[in-house]
Structure formats: C-alpha cells, structure tokens
N, C-alpha and C positions, 0 to 999 in steps of 0.2 A: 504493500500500500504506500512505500517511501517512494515511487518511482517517480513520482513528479517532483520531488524535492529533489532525485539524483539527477535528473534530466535539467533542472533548473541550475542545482550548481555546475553541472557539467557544459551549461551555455555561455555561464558567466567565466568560466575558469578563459575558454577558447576565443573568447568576443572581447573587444575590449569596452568595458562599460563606464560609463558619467558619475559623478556622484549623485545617490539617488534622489536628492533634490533640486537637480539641473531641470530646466526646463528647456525649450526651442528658443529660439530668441524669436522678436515682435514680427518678423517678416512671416506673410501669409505662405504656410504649404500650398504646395497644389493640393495633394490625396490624404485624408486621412483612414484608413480601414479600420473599424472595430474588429477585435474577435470577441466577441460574449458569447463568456465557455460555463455550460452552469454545468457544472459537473462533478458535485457532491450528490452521486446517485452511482446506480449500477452501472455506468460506463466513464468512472472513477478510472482507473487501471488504461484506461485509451486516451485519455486526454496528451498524458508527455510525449507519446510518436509525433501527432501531431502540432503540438507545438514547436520540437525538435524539428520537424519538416517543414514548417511555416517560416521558422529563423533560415535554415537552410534555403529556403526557397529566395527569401528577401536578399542574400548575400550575393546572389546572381546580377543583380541592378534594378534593385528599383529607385536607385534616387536619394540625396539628400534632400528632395521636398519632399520628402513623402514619410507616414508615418504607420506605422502599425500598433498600433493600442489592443494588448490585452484584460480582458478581465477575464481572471481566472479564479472559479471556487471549486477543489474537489474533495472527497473527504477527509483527508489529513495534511490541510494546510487551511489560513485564514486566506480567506479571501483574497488575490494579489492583482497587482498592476503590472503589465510588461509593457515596455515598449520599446520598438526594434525603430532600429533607425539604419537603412541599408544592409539590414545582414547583422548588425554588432547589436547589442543589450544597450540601449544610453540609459534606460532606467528599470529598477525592481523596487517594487514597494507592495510590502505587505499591510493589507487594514488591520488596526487596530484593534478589532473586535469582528466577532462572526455575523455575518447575515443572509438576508436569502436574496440571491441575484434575482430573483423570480416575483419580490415584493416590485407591486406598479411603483413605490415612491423611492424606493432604493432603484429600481432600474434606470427612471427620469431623474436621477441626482447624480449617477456615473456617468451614464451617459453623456449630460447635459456638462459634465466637471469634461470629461473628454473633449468634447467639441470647443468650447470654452478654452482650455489650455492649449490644445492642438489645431491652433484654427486654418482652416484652408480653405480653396474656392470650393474644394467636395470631397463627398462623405459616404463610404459605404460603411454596409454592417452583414456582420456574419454571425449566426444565429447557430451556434453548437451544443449538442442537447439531445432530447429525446424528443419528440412529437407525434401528437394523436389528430394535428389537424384541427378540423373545427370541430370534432367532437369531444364533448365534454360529456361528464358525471351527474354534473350540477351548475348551477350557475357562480358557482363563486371560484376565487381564482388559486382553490386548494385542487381541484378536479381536473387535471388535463388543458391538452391546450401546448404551452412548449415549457420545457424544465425537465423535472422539478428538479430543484432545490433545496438541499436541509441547511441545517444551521449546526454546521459541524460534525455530518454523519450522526451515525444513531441509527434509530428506528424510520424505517418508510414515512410510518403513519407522520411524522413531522413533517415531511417533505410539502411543499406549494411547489404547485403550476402555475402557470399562466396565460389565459386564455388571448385567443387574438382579437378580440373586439375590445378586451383592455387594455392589451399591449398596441395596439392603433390608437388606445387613446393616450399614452405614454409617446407614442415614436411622434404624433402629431404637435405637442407642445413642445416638441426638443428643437433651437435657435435655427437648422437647418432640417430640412429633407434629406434622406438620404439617394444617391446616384441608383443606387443597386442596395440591393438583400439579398444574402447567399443564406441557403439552410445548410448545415451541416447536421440532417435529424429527418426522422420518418414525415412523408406526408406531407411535405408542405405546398405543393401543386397540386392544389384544389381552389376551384372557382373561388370558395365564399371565403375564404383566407386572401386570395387576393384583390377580392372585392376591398373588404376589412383595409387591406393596408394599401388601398391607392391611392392614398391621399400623403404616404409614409415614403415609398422610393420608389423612383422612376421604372427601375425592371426588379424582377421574382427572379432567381435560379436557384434551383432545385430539382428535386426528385419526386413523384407523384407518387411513389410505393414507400415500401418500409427500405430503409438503407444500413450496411452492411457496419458492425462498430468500430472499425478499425478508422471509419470517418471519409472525405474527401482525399484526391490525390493532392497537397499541397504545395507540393516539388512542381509539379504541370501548372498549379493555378494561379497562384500566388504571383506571378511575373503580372497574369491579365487581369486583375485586381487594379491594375496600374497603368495599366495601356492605353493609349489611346487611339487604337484599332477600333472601329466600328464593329468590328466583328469579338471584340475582345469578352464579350458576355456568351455568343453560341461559344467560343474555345474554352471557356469555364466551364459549359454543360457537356460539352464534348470530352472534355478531361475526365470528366463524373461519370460516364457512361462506359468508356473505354478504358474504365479503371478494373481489370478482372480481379475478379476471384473465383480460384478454383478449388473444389472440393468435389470430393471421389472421381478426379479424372472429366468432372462437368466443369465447364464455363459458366460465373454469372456474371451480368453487368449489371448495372444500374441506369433505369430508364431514366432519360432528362428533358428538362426544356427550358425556356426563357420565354416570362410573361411581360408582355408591354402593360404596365397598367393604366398606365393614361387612355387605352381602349378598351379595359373593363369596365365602363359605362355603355358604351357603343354594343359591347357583347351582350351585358342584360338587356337593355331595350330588345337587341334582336331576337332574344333568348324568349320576352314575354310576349315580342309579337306571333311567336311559333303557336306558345301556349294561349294566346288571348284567342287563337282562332282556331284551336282545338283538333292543332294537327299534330301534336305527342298525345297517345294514348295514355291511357291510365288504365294498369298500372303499366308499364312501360317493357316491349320484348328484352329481356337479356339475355337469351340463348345464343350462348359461344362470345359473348360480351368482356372486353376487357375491364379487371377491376383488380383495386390495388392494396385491399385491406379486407381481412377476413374473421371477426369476432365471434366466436361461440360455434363456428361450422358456418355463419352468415355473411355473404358478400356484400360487400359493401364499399362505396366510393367507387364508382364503374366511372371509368375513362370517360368523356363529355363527348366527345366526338367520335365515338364508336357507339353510343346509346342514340344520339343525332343520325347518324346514317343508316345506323337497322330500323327507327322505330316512324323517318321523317317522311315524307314522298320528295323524290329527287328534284325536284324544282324549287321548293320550301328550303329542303339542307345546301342546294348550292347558294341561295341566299344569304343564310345563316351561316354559311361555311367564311363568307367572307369580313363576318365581322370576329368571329372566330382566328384567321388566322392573323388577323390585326392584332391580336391579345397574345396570342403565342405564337410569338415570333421564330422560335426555334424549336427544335424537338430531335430529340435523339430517341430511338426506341432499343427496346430491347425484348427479343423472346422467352429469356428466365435471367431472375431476378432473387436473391434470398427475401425468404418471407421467414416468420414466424411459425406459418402452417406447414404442412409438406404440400409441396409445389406441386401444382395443379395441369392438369390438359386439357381443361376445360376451354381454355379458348387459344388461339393463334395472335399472335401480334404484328403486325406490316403495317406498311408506311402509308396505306389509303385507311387503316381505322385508327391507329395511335395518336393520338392529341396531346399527348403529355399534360394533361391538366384532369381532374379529377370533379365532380359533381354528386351530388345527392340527389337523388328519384325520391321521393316518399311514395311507401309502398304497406300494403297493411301488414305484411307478414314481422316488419321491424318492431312491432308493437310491442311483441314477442321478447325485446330484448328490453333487458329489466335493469340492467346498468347504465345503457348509454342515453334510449329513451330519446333515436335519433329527432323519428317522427316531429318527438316535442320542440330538442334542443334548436333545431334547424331554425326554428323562429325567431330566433336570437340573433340569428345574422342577415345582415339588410341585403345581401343576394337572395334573400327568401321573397322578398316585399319587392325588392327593384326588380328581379328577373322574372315574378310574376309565378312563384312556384305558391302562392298564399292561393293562386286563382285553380291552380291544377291538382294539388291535395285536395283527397277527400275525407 
C-alpha cells in the first residue's frame, strides 16, 4: 500500500524539484492540465504507474508554459499537490489534514486555488477514478456518480461520490471553462453526462464502457494534452483504444470517442423531435444492440446510435444522424472490451452502429432493479426534459 509514497520519492530523487513553496512567476501559461486523482478507494494500488507515466510523458516536451497540477488522494497518504513542470517535480505539497476530493466544496476550493495560482489562457481536467455514469443510488452525493473518496481509507461505507449534475454545478463557478475533460474511469460517454457538463468544457474524451485499472496510456497522451493539433483530442481517444490488453491469449481494447459539447443542444432538440412524432417505439428493439454496462444480468446504457438505427425508419435517422455526428466528433470502436461480467456475443460492433456515446431507453423491465431505480433517477438529469425522453416514458 506504500507504493505511491515509493513512486513519489523515486520522482523527486531523479527530477530536479523547486522549493515547495515556489510558485510560477506573474507571466500567463499557455496550458494548465489538472489530474484529479480520487483514489483513496479500491484502485489505490494503480494510481503510482500512472503518475510515474504522466511525469514521464511530460519530460518529452511539453513546454515551460505549461503546467500539470496534481491532486492526489489514495489510501495511505494525505491528500497531495504535484506539479510537473516539463518532465521535473517544481512542487510536492502535502495537505494538512484528510478530506474527501469528492466533497462539491473541497473540489471548487482546489480546483479554483489551481487555476488561481497557475493561471493560463486554458485549462483542461482529467477526471481519475471510478465511474457509474449518470447513474446513481440516491440523490445525494454519497451514491455514485465519479469517486469515491474516503477520508483516509477505512471502511467503504465512509467513502462519497459525486454525482455529475453537482459536479457541473462545481466545474460551472470555477474562474474559467475548461478546453477538454478526459475520464480516466468507467462510463463517462453517455449523452446525459455530457448534456450535464456542456456548459463545463469545450470536448468529453473518454470511454463509453467500463475501463481497464491499470488506467489510460499516459506515455501516448500526455504530449496531446498540449498540442495544438486540431486533431490532438481524436489522438487522445485513439491512444485509449489502441491501448491492448491481453488476457488468455485474447485482445481487448477500449472503445473511445470525443464529444463536441457545444452540439449537445443541437442533438437533444433532434433527439425530441424523433420522439415528439413518435417515431422511437416504446419500448425500444434491442436485439443484437450495443450496450456498455451490465447490472444484476440487466443491460443497460445501449450505444445511442445503434438503438437510433435498429429502432428509427431510414429517412428520420439520416436526419438525426447529422446532429448526432456534430456531438461526437470522433469514435474509435472496439469488438471486446473488459467488462465486469463475462463478455458477451450478444451483439457485433462496426463502424455503421458504434456511436461511442451511450443513452438511457426507459423501459418497464428496469423497474425490477431495486438499487439503481434507473426509470426514476433519469429525471434528475435535464437530457430527460430537453431530449424529450419525459414525452416517450411510460
């Protein structure tokens, strides 16, 4: 459980670091990256690879403008601050006392101290963690959502999450926008997550399935964090998916995509004008249908645009298709993927049904399930009300 303390001394030993209350001086960075690493939970033990691979990656060139800000909490250390500056350590600061990266007022006080101290013309964030999506337990922000968090290891039961309609309302008061949002965590390529936070950064990358703990490739990513290639967000999702892992002799990768959010308004309108004229049926075909999360033996989170092209008549989806590929701009697919479950044959995956983005159907059979309680929770997120799904639930 010491491995992030060895990994930490073992960056500062080979880098050469600042005294740790040096700051930047008053000149604007160009880039600052977050990494918010909540990982005082069961993928404790994975965090040091990749920070060990994220310093690594930075030492290749990204720049004296630019900066990389960690917030790190996993179970056997307090909370800490890194911050790489071209490859080398300029600062390590541990907090004073334990808390939970996952509380809405401690994440808008880091955060906001980040931006604040590292000020530049822009700002990403990278979200490392676990993720359930927009599905939650309950409404409060102990139940799912991204985290959790404990406050110094212990028991689960201590741990918060935090759901994404309060973390949008946390990313929206922070002094800028961010450029980009990377997940580093299951699930976060689904519609009503990036409904939630389009008002929070310019593009989504991530993974629409569950993803593998070992984390992103950081060695491949980390350069296009910084780039200013137009294309530097599909080669993020591209690094994500052509990251293998193999086990017994199988290939998996990890599905990806890049969501434009400034056209997930454009997608819900088009989304309730399918459903205001009652051309998605109820309940909705999913036979041989991609879907990226599986609870209790229950499929759930079926690809958006493979449930649009089994269920739509072809003149309706090429419609719909085009305000669709305005939002997801890029897509990488994949035919198997590590799940949680054992891996399924149930459907085929190719490049006319993959959407890389994920949606909710409300369906009666979900009713059934007595923890998630999707049916209900779904109301909570304003993809329900704008894309017109309050009109097509029955």
């Amino acid at each position: 459980m010491k491995y992030l303390l060895t990994v930490l001394c073992g960056i500062l030993l080979f880098t050469s670091c600042k005294d740790d209350n040096d700051e930047p001086s008053g000149a604007l960075l160009d880039k600052t990256v977050i990494f918010y690493m909540a990982g005082d939970n069961s993928l404790s033990e994975n965090m040091g690879d990749n920070i060990r691979d994220a310093v690594a990656a930075a030492s290749e060139g990204t720049g004296d403008r630019n900066r990389i800000v960690m917030i790190v909490d996993n179970y056997d250390t307090k909370p800490t601050q890194i911050v790489i500056n071209n490859g080398k350590v300029e600062s390590l600061m541990e907090f004073d006392n334990e808390f939970y990266l996952t509380s809405p007022t401690m994440m808008k006080t880091l955060l906001s101290s980040v931006m604040n101290t590292y000020k530049a013309k822009s700002y990403g964030l990278l979200l490392w963690g676990h993720s359930t999506g927009w599905l939650v337990e309950s409404d409060t922000i102990r139940t799912r959502g991204y985290g959790p968090d404990n406050n110094g290891g212990g028991s689960s039961l201590n741990s918060i999450w935090i759901n994404f309609t309060t973390m949008a309302d946390v990313l929206k008061s922070l002094p800028s926008k961010f450029d980009f949002m990377i997940g580093d965590c299951c699930l976060l390529q689904c519609a009503e997550v990036a409904y939630e936070l389009r008002n929070c950064a310019d593009y989504i990358i991530g993974a629409p399935s569950e993803t593998p703990v070992f984390g992103i490739p950081y060695k491949e990513a980390v350069p296009y964090m910084f780039s200013s290639s137009s294309d530097s967000y599909m080669k993020i999702a591209e690094a994500i998916t052509d990251n293998k892992v193999q086990s017994d002799g199988v290939n998996y990768y990890v599905p990806s995509s890049v969501i434009k959010t400034s056209a997930m308004q454009n997608l819900a309108s088009a989304t309730k004008k399918v459903i205001s004229q009652g051309l998605l049926p109820y309940p909705v075909n999913t036979t041989q249908a991609i879907y990226y999360f599986k609870y209790s033996g229950m499929k759930i989170m079926y690809d958006m645009q493979d449930i649009f092209l089994k269920n739509v008549s072809a003149e309706a989806y090429d419609e719909w298709k085009k305000a669709f590929d305005a939002a997801v701009v890029y897509r990488k697919p994949s035919s198997r993927w590590i799940t949680s479950y054992d891996w399924t044959k149930d459907f085929t995956v190719a490049d006319d049904n993959y959407g890389g983005m994920s949606m909710f159907f409300p369906m009666e059979q979900y009713d059934k399930m007595s923890k998630y309680l999707p049916n209900e929770r779904i109301r909570n997120m304003q993809w329900y009300w704008d894309a017109g799904i309050d009109q097509y639930a029955r």
